[in-house]
C-alpha positions, 0 to 999 in steps of 0.5 A: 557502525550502528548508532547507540540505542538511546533508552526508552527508544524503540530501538533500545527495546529489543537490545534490553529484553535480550540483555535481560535473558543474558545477565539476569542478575541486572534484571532490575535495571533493566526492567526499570529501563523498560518502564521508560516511556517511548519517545513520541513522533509526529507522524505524517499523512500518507500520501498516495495518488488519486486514480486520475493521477495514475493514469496520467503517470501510467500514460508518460511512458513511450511504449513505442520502445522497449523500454517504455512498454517495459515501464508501463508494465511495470508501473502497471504491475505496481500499482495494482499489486501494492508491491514493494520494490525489493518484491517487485524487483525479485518477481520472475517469469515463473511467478506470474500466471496468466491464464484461469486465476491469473495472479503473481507470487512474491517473496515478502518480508520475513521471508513469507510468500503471497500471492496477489491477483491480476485484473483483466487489463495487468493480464493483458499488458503483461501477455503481451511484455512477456511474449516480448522478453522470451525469457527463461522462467528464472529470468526477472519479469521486468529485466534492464537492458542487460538482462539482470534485475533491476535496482531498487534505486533504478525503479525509483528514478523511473517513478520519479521521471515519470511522475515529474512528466506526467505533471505536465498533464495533471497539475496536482501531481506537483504538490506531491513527493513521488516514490515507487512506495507511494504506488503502493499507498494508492493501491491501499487507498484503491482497494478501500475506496472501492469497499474492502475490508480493512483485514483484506488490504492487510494481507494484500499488502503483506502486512502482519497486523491489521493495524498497518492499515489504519494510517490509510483510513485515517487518510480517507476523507471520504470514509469520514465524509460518509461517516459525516453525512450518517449523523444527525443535522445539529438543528435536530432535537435529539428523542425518540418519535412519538406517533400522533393519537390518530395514527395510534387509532388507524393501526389499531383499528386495522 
């Protein structure tokens, strides 16, 4: 059972365009229902890991088994994608290519494909785990011990088992809640750390509008620091220079 869309909620909002285009002769009703402002929420900061955290969460898995190589893969894969879990866990052997321009294709939301590049080092890693799974090009690049898919719920517990292990090595990764989406934080952040534009994350991530990424920019306190560090010292007497006479009569005498 849905619960009922309480009016000037965002959820309402759909319900009564719709009902407008069906029961015109209510149209003034619900257009006054449309008017109601939306409900304000807080909004909390996004939370992503720093690169040092990454590594030590990538360095938890035993790749002297299989299921370990499989996870670092995987993890690998997640971070420097920034995929979704319902996108990462419907990757197969056929959507990845590892030679000249090496990337991976995915299904997004609303049905939409992309295709993300790999750096040197996913390339490597995942070379190596798709040599070792031998599938056929249908079979799910990061497959459970039967063969099928993983499950959303089954990529969460590995995030978070490694997580929690890795805090062991990096203390600061207890003071934060860690899911496979928080991978996907940290990708974003990377990526705008690393310089790029806010409209290139946008399609990285699959995001529809450029205004998906401004919850990380507001997050990046060393954009703002730099922002910071651009502004005039408050002791500086605003103004425009006014060169002395005998610099004046130097230039001219030139």
């Amino acid at each position: 059972m849905f619960a009922p869309a309480t009016p000037g909620s965002s959820r309402s909002t759909p319900l009564f365009r719709y009902a407008a285009l069906r029961e015109p002769a209510c149209a003034h009703v619900i257009q006054r229902v449309l008017s109601i402002p939306h409900k304000r929420f807080d909004k909390a900061g996004v939370c992503y890991l720093s690169l040092e955290e990454v590594q030590a969460v990538l360095a938890t898995p035993d790749k002297a088994t299989w299921i370990g190589r499989r996870d670092h893969a995987l993890l690998l894969t997640l971070f420097q994608t920034g995929l979704r879990v319902s996108e990462l866990i419907g990757v197969r052997l056929a959507d990845i290519h590892l030679g000249t321009g090496a990337h991976l294709r995915c299904h997004g939301k609303g049905r939409k494909e992309r295709a993300t590049p790999l750096t040197a080092q996913t390339v490597a890693v995942l070379r190596s785990w798709v040599a070792e799974t031998a599938g056929q090009p249908d079979s799910p690049l990061f497959p459970s011990r039967r063969g099928s898919a993983l499950s959303r719920d089954a990529v969460e517990r590995r995030v978070g088992k490694y997580a929690d292990a890795a805090a062991d090595r990096c203390p600061s990764l207890r003071d934060k809640v860690i899911s496979a989406h928080v991978f996907r934080h940290s990708t974003a952040m990377s990526l705008l750390q690393a310089g790029v534009d806010a409209s290139v994350i946008a399609i990285w991530l699959g995001h529809e509008s450029v205004r998906s990424t401004d919850p990380y920019l507001h997050a990046d306190m060393a954009i703002k620091q730099r922002a910071l560090e651009r502004t005039a010292p408050v002791e500086v007497i605003p103004g425009r220079y006014r060169p002395p006479d005998q610099l004046l009569a130097f230039l001219n005498a030139l």
